[in-house]
C-alpha positions in Angstrom: 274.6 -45.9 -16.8 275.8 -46.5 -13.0 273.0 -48.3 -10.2 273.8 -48.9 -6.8 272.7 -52.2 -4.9 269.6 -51.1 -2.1 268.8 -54.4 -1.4 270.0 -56.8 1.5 270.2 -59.3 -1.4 273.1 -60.3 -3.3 272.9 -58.2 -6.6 274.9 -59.6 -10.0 277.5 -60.4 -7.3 277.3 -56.4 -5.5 276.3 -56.0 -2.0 274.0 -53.1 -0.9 275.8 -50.3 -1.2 277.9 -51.5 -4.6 277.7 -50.3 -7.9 276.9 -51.5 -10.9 276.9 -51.1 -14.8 274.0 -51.6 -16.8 277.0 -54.3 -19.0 277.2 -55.7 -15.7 273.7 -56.3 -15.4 273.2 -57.7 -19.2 276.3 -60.2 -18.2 274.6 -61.2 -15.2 271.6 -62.4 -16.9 269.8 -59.7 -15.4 266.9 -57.1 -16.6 268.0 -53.4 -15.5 264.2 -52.5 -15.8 263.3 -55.3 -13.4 265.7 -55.2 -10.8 265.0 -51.4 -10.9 260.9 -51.9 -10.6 261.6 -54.5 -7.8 263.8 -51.9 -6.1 267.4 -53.6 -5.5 268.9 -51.3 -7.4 268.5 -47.2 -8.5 270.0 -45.0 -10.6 273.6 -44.1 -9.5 273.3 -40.1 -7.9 269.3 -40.4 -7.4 268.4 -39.6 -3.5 265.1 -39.9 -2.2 262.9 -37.5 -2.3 262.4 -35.5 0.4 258.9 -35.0 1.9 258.5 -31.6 3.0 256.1 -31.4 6.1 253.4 -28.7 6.8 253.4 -27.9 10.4 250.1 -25.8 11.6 251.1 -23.7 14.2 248.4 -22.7 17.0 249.0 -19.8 19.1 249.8 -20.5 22.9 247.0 -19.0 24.5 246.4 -20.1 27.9 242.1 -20.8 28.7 240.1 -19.9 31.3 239.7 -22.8 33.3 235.9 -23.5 34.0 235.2 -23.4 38.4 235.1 -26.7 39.2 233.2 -27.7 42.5 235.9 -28.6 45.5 235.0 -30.8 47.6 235.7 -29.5 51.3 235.4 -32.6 53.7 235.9 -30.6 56.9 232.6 -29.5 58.6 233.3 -25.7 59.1 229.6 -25.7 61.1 231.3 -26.7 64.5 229.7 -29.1 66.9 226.1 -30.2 66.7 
């Protein structure tokens, strides 16, 4: 079975991006099942998952705005 390094770590001698054998591993002194729960290495050919996203669409309908008081600061009354 072929892995492939994830981790920025050094890896049984592999880099991130670098494969390895599980006989690699053994040699190493390594566990397979460890470095795999600890997440430096997966399964050669495995991708992540993709999370599909639900969007809820609302529909584009414009509001009536409430009247709102405008202040006027002109006197329309004329001179007093």
């Amino acid at each position: 079975m072929e892995y492939i390094v994830i981790s920025n770590k050094k890896v049984c001698g592999k880099f991130n991006g670098d494969k390895l054998t599980e006989s690699d591993i053994i040699s190493a002194g390594g566990q397979v099942e460890s470095l795999l729960a600890s997440g430096h290495i997966k399964k050669a050919g495995q991708t992540p998952k993709s999370v599909k996203e639900t969007i809820k669409e609302e529909p584009q309908v414009q509001k009536e705005e409430p009247q709102a008081f405008v202040f006027n600061n002109i006197n329309n009354e004329g001179d007093k």
